[in-house]
C-alpha positions in Angstrom: 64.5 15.2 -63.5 61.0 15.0 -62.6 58.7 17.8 -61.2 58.0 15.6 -58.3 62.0 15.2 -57.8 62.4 19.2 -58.3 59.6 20.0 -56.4 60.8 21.8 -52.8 59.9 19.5 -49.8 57.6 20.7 -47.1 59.5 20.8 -43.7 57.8 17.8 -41.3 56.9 18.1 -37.9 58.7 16.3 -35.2 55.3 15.0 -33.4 57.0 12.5 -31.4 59.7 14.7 -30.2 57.4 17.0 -29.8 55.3 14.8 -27.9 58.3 13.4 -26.0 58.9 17.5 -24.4 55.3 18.2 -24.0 55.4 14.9 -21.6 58.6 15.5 -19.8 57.1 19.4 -19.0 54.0 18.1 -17.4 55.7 15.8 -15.5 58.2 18.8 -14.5 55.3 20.9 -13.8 53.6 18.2 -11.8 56.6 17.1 -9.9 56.8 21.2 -8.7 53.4 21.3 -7.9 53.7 18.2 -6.0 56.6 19.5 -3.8 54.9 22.9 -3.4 51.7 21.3 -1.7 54.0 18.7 0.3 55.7 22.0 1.3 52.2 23.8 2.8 51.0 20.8 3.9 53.6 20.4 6.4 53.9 23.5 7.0 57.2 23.9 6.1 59.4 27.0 8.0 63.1 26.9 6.9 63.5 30.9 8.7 62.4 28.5 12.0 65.9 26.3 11.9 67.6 29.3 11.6 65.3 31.5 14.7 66.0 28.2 16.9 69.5 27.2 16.3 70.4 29.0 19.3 68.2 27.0 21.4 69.7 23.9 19.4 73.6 24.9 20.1 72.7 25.2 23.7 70.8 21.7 24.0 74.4 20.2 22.2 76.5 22.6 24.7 75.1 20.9 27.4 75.2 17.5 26.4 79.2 18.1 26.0 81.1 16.1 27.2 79.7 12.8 27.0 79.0 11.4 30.8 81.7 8.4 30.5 81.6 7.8 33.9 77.9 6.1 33.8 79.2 3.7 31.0 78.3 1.4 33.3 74.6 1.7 33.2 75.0 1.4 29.4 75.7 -2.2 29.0 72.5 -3.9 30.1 69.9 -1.7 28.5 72.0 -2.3 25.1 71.9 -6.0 25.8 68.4 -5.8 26.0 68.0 -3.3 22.7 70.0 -6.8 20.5 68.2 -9.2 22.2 65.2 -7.2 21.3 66.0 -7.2 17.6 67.1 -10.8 17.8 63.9 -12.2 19.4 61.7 -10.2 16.8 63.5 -11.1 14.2 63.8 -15.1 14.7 60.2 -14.7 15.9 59.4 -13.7 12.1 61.5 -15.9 10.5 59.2 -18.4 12.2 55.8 -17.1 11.6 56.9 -15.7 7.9 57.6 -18.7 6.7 55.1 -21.0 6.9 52.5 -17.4 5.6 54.8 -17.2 2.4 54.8 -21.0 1.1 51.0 -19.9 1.1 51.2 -16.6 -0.4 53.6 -17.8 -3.2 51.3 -18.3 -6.1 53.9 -21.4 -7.5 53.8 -24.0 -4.6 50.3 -22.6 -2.2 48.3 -25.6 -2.2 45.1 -23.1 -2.8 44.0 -19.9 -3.7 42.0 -19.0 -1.2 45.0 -19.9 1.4 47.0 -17.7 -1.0 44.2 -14.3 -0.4 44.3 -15.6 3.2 47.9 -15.6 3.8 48.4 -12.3 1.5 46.0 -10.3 3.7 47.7 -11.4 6.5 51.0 -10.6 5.6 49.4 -7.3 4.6 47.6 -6.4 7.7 51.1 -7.1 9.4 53.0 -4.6 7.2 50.4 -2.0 7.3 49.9 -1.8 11.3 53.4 0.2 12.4 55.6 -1.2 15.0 55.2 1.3 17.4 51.1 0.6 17.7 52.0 -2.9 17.9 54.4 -2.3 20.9 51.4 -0.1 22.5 49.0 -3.0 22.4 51.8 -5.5 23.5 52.6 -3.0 26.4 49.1 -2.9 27.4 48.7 -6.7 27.2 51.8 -7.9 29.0 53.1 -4.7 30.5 56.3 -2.6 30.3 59.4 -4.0 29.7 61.6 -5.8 26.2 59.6 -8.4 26.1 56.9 -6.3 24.6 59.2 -4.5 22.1 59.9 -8.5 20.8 56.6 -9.2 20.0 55.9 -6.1 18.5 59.1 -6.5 16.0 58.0 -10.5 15.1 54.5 -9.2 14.2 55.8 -6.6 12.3 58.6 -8.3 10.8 56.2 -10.9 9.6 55.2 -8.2 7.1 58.5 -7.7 5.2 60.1 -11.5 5.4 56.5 -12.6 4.2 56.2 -10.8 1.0 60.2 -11.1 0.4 60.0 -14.3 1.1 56.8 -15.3 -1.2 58.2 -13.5 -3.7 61.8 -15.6 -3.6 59.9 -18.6 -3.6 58.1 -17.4 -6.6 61.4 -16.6 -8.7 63.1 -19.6 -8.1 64.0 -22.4 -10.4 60.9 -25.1 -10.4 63.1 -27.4 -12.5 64.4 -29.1 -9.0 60.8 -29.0 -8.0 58.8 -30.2 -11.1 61.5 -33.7 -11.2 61.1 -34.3 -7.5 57.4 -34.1 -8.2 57.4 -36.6 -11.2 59.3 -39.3 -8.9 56.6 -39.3 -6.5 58.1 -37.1 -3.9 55.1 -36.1 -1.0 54.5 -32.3 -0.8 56.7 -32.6 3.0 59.8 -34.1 0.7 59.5 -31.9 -1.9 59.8 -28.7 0.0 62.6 -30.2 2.3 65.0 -31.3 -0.4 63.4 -29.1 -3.3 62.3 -25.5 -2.0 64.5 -25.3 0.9 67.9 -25.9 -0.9 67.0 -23.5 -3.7 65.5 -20.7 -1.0 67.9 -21.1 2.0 70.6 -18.7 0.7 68.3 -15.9 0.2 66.0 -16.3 2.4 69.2 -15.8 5.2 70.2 -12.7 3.6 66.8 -11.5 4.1 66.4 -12.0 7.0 69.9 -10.7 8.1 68.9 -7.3 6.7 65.7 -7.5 9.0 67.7 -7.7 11.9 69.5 -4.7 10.9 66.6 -3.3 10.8 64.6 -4.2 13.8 68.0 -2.9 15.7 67.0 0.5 15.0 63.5 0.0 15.3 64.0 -1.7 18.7 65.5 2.0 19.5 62.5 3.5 18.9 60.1 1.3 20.4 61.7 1.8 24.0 60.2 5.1 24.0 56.6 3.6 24.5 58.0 1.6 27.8 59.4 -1.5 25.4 63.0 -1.5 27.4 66.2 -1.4 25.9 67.9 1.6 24.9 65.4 3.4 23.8 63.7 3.8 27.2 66.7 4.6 28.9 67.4 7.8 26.6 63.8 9.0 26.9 64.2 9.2 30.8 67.6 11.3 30.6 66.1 13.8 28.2 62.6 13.9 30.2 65.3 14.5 33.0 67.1 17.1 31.9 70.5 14.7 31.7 71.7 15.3 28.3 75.3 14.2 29.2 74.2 11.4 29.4 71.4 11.7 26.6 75.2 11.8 24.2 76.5 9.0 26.0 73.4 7.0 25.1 73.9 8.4 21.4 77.4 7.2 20.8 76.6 3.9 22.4 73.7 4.0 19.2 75.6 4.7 16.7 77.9 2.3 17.7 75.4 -0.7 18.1 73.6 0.8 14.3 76.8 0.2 12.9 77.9 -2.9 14.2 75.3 -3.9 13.0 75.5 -3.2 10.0 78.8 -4.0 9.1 78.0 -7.1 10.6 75.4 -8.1 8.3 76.7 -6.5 5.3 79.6 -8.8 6.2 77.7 -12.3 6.7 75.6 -11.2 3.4 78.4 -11.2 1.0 80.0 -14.3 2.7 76.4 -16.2 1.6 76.2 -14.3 -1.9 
């Protein structure tokens, strides 16, 4: 046996376990710290929840039971609230598409409609709905009609970058043949782009309009109709019977909804 082979071995440092736990604490420690000033920022008061339930019981007291007996003013503002969602969301569809054939880097027919169409799409997604339905009110007045533009503006956001981003992931195969043949740009993206998209480009926008039902709640408390409106004037008037009647009718509608496009979105899938 050798001296080398009888020799006793040094123990070896783990460095990249050790490494590995020196990481995962300073992300620990950041993640604490980063809830801590989240925490002060906001000014958070949990002993306030529990000085003000009282006020919160009464509030939910009062609003019991549910006024059924106006269910009859219920119908038409809810009307209004879909119609809303379905306006702004067929309105996006419309102006969405044509922005993400541009912004897809695979089929724009330049780059700098690509940067235009990308900034555009931007600007849309970074303004919120509600300050769109504030300048909408102020252009064309109160009412749902408002509320609809301000959810297609918006919505053109979201269905533009999902939408240039489908049309960038999807097969170019059909694409690149139709192109060899001779097929015009209009042909190609009829019987090439559309076919491959369609599907998915549906489901997306299905989930929009599931999403624009609940924003079309909100919005109605800047004077864009619906719903919304109608529950802001029963709790500035004190009615919160009917403030819960509005509620369940919500809830309802939210999960309808839903359900509804869950439904249609497996049916396609």
């Amino acid at each position: 046996m050798s001296a080398e082979a009888s020799a006793p071995r040094l123990p070896t440092r783990d460095w990249p376990g050790a490494l590995g736990l020196a990481l995962r604490l300073v992300a620990g420690m950041a993640f604490v710290a980063i809830v801590v000033q989240s925490a002060i920022v906001v000014q958070a008061r949990p002993q306030d929840l529990i000085t003000g339930a009282r006020g919160m019981a009464d509030i939910i007291s009062r609003a019991m039971p549910p006024d059924f007996a106006r269910i009859n003013l219920i119908w038409w503002p809810a009307l209004e609230t879909v119609d809303i969602a379905i306006f702004g969301t067929l309105g996006g569809v419309v102006l969405a598409v044509p922005l993400a054939i541009l912004a897809a880097a695979n089929v724009t027919p330049s780059r700098a409609l690509y940067f235009l169409a990308r900034a555009a799409i931007g600007f849309a997604r970074s303004v919120p709905d509600l300050v769109w339905a504030l300048l909408f009110v102020t252009a064309v007045g109160l009412g749902p009609f408002p509320g609809a533009l301000a959810l297609a503006v918006h919505s053109v956001g979201m269905l533009g970058r999902l939408f240039a981003e489908t049309i960038e992931h999807m097969d170019m195969a059909p694409i690149d043949a139709l192109t060899l043949t001779g097929a015009r740009r209009l042909q190609v993206f009829s019987h090439g782009v559309i076919p491959s998209i369609l599907p998915s480009l549906t489901g997306i926008a299905l989930y929009r309009l599931d999403e624009n039902i609940r924003s079309s709640l909100v919005l109605g408390f800047v004077g864009a109709g619906g719903i919304g409106f109608e529950l802001l004037s029963a709790m500035s008037l004190f009615q919160y019977r009917l403030v819960s009647l509005y509620l369940i009718v919500i809830f309802v509608l939210v999960i309808a909804a839903e359900r509804l496009s869950a439904l249609v979105r497996a049916r396609l899938a």
